[in-house]
N, C-alpha and C positions, 0 to 999 in steps of 0.2 A: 406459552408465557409463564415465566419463572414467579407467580405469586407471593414467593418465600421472603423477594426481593422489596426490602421497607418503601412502601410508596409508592407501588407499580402500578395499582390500578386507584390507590386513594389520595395517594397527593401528598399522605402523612408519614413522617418521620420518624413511625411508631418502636424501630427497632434502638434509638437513641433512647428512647422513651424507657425501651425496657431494659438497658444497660444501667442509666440511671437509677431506677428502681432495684438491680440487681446489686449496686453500688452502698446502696444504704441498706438493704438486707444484711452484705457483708460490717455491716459496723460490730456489730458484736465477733465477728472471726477478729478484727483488727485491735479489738481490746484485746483479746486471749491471746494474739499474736505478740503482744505489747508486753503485756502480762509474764508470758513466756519468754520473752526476750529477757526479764528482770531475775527470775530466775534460772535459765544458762548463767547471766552475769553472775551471779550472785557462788554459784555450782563452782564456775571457774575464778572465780575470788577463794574457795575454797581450797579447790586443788591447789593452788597458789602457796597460799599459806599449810597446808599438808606438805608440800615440797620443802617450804622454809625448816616445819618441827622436824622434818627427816632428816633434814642435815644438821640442826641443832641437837637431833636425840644423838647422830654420832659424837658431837663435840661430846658430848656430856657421858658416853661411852668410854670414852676414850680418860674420860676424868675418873671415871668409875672403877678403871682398871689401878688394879692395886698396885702392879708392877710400875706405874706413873711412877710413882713418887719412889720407888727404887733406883730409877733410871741415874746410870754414873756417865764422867765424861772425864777422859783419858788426856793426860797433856803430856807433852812428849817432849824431851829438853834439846833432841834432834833430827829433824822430820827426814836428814837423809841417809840417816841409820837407821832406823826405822818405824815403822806406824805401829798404831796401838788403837784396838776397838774394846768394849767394854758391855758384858750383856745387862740387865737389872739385877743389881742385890750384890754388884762383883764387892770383890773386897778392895776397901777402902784404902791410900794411904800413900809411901813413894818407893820405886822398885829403882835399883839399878841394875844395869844388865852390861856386860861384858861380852861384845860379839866374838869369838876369834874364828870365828871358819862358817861360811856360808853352806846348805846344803845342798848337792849339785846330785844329776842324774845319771847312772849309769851309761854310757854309751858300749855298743858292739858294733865295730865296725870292721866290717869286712876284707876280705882279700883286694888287692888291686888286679884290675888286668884281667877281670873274668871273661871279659868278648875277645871272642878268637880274631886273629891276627887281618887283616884286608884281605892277604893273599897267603898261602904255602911255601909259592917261589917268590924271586927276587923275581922285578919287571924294570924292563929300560923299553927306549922310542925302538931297540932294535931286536926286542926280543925274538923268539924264533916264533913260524907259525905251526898249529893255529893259534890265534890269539885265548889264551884261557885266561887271562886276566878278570877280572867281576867289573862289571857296569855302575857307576858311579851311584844307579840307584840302588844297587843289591850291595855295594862295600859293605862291611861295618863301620863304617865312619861314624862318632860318634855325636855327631851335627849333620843330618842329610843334607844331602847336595844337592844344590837349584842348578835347572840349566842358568845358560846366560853367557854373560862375557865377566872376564878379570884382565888385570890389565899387569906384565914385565918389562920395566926398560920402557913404556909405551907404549910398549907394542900391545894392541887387544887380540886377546886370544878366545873365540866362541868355544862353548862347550855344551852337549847336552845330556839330558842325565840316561839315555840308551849309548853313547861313549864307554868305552872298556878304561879302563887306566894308562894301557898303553896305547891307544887311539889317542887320550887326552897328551900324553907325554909325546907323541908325534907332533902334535899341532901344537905345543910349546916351541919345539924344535923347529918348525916349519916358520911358525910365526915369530920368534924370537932370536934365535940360534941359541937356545940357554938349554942344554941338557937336564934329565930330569929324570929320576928313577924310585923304584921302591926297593927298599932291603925287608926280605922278610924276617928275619932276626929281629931285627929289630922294630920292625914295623912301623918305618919312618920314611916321608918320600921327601928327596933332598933335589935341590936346583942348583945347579955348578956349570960356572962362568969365569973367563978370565977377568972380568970387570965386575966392579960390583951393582949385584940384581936390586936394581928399587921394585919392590913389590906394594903390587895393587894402586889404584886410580879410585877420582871420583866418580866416576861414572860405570865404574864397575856393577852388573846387574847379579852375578853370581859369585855365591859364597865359596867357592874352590881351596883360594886359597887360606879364610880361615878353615874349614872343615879339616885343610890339610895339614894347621896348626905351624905355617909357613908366613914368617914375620921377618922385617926389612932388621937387617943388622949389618948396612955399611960393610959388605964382603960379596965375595963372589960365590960363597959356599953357604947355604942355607939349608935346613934340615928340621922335619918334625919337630916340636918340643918338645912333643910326647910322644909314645906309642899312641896308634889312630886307630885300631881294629876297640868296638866296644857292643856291648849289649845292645839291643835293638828293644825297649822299651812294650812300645806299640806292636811288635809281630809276635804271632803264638810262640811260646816259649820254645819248639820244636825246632821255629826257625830263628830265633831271638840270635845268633851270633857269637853264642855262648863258647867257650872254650871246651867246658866238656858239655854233655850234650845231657839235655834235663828228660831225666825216665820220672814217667807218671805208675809203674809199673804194668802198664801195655793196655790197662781199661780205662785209661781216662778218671782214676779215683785216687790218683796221688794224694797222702796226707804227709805235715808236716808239725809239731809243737812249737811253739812257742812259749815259753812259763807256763806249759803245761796247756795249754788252749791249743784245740786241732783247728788249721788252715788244711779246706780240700785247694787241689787244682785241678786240671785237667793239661796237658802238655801241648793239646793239639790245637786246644780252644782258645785258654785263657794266654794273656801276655804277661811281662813282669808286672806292669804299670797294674793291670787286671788283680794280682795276689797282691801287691803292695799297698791297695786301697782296701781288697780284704783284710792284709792281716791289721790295717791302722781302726779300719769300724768292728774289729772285734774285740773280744775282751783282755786279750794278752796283754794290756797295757802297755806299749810301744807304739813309737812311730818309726813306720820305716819309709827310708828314703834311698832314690837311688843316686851317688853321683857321677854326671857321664864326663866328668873330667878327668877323673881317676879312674873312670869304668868302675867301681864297687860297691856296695848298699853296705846298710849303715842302721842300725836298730837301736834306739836313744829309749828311756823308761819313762814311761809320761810322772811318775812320780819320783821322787830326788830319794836322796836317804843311799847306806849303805846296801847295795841287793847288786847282785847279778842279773845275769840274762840268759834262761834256760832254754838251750835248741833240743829238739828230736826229731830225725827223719823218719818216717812212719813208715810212706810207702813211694818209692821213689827215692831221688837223691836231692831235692829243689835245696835243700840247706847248703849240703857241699856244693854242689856244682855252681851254687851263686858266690862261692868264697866265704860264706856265715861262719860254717862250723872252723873253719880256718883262721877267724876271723879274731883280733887285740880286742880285750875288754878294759874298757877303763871303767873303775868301779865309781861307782857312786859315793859319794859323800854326804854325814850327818853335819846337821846345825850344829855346832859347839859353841855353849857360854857359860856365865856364873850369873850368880843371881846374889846380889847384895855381900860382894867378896865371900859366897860361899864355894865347894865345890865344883867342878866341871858336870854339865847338864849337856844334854844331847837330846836332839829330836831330829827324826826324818827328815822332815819340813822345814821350808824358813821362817814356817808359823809356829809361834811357840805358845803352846795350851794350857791349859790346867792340866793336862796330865802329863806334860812334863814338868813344869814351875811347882804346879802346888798352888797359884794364885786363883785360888775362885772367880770363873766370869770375866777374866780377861786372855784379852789374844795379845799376842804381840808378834810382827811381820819384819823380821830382820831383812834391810834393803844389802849393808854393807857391814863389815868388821868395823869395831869400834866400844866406845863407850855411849851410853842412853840411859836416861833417866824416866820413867813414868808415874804420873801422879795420878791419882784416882782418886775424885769426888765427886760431891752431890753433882747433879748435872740439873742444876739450876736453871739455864736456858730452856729446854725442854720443858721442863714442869712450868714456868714461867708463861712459854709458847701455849701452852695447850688449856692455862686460865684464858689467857686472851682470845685466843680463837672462840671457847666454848663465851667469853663474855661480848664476844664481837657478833655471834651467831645469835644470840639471846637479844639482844639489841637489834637485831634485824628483824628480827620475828616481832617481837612487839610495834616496831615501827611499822611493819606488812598492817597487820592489824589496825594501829592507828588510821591508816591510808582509807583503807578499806569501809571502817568506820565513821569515821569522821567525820564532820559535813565543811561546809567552804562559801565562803560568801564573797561575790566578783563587787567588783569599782560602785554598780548601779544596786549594792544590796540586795542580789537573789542569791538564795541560801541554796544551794545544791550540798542533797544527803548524798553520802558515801553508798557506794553497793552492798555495806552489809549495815551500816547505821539501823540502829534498832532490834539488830539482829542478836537475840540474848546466846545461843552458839562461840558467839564467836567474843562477844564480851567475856564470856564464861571462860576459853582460853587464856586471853591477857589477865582477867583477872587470879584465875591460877597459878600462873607463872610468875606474877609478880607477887602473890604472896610466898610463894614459897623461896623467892629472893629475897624478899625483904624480913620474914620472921625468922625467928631465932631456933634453931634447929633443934628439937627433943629428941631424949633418948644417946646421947653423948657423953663422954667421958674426959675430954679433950676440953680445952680453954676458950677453944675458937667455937663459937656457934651460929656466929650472924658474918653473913659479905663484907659489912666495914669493920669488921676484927682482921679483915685481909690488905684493907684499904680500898675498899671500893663504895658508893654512896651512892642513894637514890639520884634521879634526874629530877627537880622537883617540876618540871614541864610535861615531862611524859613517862613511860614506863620504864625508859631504861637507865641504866646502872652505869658508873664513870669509875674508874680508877684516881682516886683524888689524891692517894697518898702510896707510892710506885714505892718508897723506904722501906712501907711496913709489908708490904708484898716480899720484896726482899729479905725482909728482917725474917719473918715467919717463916719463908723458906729454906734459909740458914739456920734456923734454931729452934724451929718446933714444927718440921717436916710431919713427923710421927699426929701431929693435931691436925695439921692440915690435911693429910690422908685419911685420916676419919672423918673430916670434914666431909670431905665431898665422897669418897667412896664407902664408908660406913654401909653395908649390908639394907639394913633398912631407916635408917635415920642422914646418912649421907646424901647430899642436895644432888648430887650427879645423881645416884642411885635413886632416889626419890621423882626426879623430872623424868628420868627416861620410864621409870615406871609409867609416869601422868601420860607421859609423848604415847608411848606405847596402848594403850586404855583408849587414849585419843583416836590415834590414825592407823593403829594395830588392825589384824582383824576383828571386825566387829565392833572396831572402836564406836566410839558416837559422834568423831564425824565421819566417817565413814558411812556410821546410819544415815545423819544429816544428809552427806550429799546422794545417799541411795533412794530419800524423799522428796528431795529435790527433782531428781532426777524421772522418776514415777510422777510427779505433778505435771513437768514438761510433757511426758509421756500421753498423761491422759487429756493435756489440753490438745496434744494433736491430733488424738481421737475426736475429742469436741469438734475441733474445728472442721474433719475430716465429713462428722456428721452435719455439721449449720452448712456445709458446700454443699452437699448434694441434697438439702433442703432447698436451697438456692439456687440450683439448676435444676430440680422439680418446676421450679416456681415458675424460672425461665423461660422451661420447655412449654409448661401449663398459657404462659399469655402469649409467647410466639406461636404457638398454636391458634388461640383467638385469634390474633392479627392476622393469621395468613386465611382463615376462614373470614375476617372480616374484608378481606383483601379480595375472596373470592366474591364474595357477595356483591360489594361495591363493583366488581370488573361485570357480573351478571344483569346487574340494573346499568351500567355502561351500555353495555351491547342492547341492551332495550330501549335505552332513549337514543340511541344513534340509529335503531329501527324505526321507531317512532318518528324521529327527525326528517326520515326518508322518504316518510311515507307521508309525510304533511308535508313536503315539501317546503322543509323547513333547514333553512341551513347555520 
């Protein structure tokens, strides 16, 4: 028999009994609990408002810096001739500028023709055997060749890419009657018919006859439009297709310059594709490119301006035998203009700088040749922008507070206090911040010493600050800029400089609420120590009377068993 069990031998309910009882013990956890709850609320009411000053101390940062009130804005009499940026402090005033010549990049472009030819001989459907003609997938064609079908006259012709050329140029003949050949000379394969050949269908799955550069022109006689043998891009340079044949100087450590920067290769390993993504992520300043229309690469100056394009084969031949050093240079060209009908002026760039103008702190981005005006002034908006914000931010913060603070009274008059109401912290804040808005700034030199010499004016409802007169904002920053910047960025007497001080002191390290919420937060701590000790006071207690009960439990089952002996024995039922 499980005695444990409330009631098993006594009838009594005793374990309800002691739950109850365990229930009212826990009233003092449930205050502390309560307690604790008010400070978490109170801890993250804090961090709250810490978040607010953090992003108020940047506005006010940002007012702090002296370059603010430097800051110019550039107007441009033609935005597609071209732009104009401006850094703080540039010089003031109107430039004109005379574009005549944009500045363009050097380009080196190479030889044509550097992939050796499809074949050596000429190929017809009747050539002799053995067939040495190249398989459609080893040509040099410079568009590889898909099997598939193409379509002449109608007729579908299959082809697959293990087909030799003269294989393909039988099954023209077989399936079309349209004769069909390669001239090695010229490295062209032509289709010739007494009527004229329509070339290709919709339904064509293989690219034959573009690869073969074979286009419908209303006649019987059709031919390459180019030469078709070209470089092989993707295959080791070894087997690339090349005209003459690329030496790495026989261990695989080919080098080559570029303006003077070494490209390795390897002839066996690497492809064209392979050095042409080396030489464009190295430093030689160029992009090279290859084009397989004309078979030739092509090395452009990532920077404009008058320069060439310096080659050197090292070890190996990769420059010659690609057509480089063979290769037309078109030179680059300077930016040419004048500057306020003076002189002709030249820059690399079509960014024109102070070091070539002479204009302090302005750029200017020639688009096209032409005439352009630029005007440089205060950049009013800006400095405008970044009162607002930091007065927009300021006004957030006080209203956080407010909330926080506050108290609130519903329809049926019950007064509910704010999470931090009473809380002298935090009043301590708004009251700081609003003095330092609203008193007159010491230690200045300047005219301006108070917020409504800007135009801005108490709330008289709450702590924050309105712009009532947008004019005099205006006015002061067209005409005593030099006041206003001491106003707020002033070393130590300036209101930016001053608040982000207070912010800082605040919520810095060490600040004091920073202490605040590290007390906070220690209080919570140690209540849950309390608490940790009244429970296991509380399941002592527990343990201590469920014990009673189950010994009372025994006893009463012992005097059971002896009046049902008794009962037995009287013959008593």
């Amino acid at each position: 028999m499980n005695l444990g069990i409330s009631g098993l031998a006594s009838g009594f309910d005793w374990q309800s009994l002691v739950e109850q009882i365990m229930e009212v013990e826990r009233a003092p956890q449930r205050t502390l609990r309560a307690d604790q709850t008010k400070i978490q609320q109170r801890n993250e009411a804090y961090t709250s408002i810490k978040s607010q000053l953090q992003t108020l101390q940047t506005k006010a940062q940002a007012l702090k810096e002296a370059s603010l009130f430097d800051s110019r804005a550039p107007a441009i009499s033609d935005s597609t001739i071209a732009s104009a940026t401006s850094s703080p402090g540039a010089i003031q005033g109107a430039f004109s500028f005379h574009i005549t010549q944009l500045a363009t990049a050097a380009v080196l472009q190479g030889a044509s023709n550097v992939g050796a030819n499809l074949h050596s001989t000429d190929i017809t459907a009747s050539s002799p055997e053995p067939d040495s003609s190249p398989t459609l997938e080893n040509a040099g064609f410079a568009l590889p060749v898909t099997g598939g079908t193409f379509t002449l006259n109608g007729k579908t012709v299959t082809v697959s890419t293990t087909d030799t050329l003269r294989q393909v140029f039988n099954k023209i003949k077989t399936e079309t009657g349209i004769d069909a050949s390669y001239d090695s000379e010229t490295d062209t394969i032509s289709l010739s018919s007494a009527n004229p050949i329509v070339v290709g269908g919709p339904n064509d799955t293989s690219n034959f006859l573009s690869a073969a550069r074979l286009y419908f022109n209303n006649t019987g006689s059709i031919t390459s439009s180019v030469a078709l043998g070209a470089a092989k891009p993707n295959a080791a340079l070894s087997e690339g297709n090349f005209n003459t044949a690329i030496l790495d100087g026989g261990s695989g450590a080919g080098e080559f310059k570029i303006n003077g920067v070494s490209i390795t290769f390897n002839a066996t390993e690497d492809g064209l594709a392979n050095v042409l993504t080396r030489i464009n992520e190295s430093n030689a300043g160029v992009v090279a490119t290859y084009d397989a229309v004309n078979d030739r690469l092509q090395l452009t100056n990532k920077n404009t301006g008058d320069s060439g394009v310096a080659l050197e084969d090292v070890t190996g031949n990769f420059l010659a035998a690609t057509g480089l050093t063979a290769g037309t240079l078109q030179r680059g060209k300077n930016l040419t203009y004048t500057l306020n009908n003076g002189g002709t002026l030249t820059s690399a760039s079509n960014t024109i700088t102070e070091e070539s103008s002479g204009l302090t702190g302005l750029k200017v981005t020639a688009l096209k040749a032409g005439d352009v005006t630029v005007q440089v002034g205060i950049d009013n908006s800006t400095i405008k922008k970044a009162i607002e914000d930091f007065v927009s931010e300021y006004n957030k913060t006080q209203s956080l507070i407010d909330t926080y603070t506050a108290s609130s009274t519903d329809a049926k008059g019950k007064v509910t206090a704010g999470v931090l109401a009473g809380d002298l912290d935090a009043s301590d804040i708004a009251r700081s911040l609003r003095g330092m808005l609203n008193s007159s700034t010491s230690g200045l030199t300047g005219l301006i010493q108070r917020v409504d010499q800007i135009g801005y004016t108490t709330n008289s409802n709450n702590d924050t600050i309105n712009l009532e007169n947008a004019g005099r904002l205006e006015d002061v920053i067209s005409k005593n800029l030099n006041g206003l910047k001491e106003f707020f960025s002033h070393e130590t007497g300036g209101l930016a400089s001053r608040l982000d001080q207070f912010i800082e002191k605040t919520i810095g390290d060490g600040g004091t609420l920073v202490k605040h919420q590290d007390m906070l937060t220690e209080q919570s701590g140690k209540i849950d120590v309390q608490i940790t000790e009244l429970e296991r006071i509380v399941q002592m207690n527990q343990e201590r009377m469920t014990n009673s009960f189950i010994a009372m439990e025994e006893a009463q089952a012992r005097i059971n068993q002896q009046l049902a002996y008794l009962q037995q024995q009287l013959g008593i039922s």
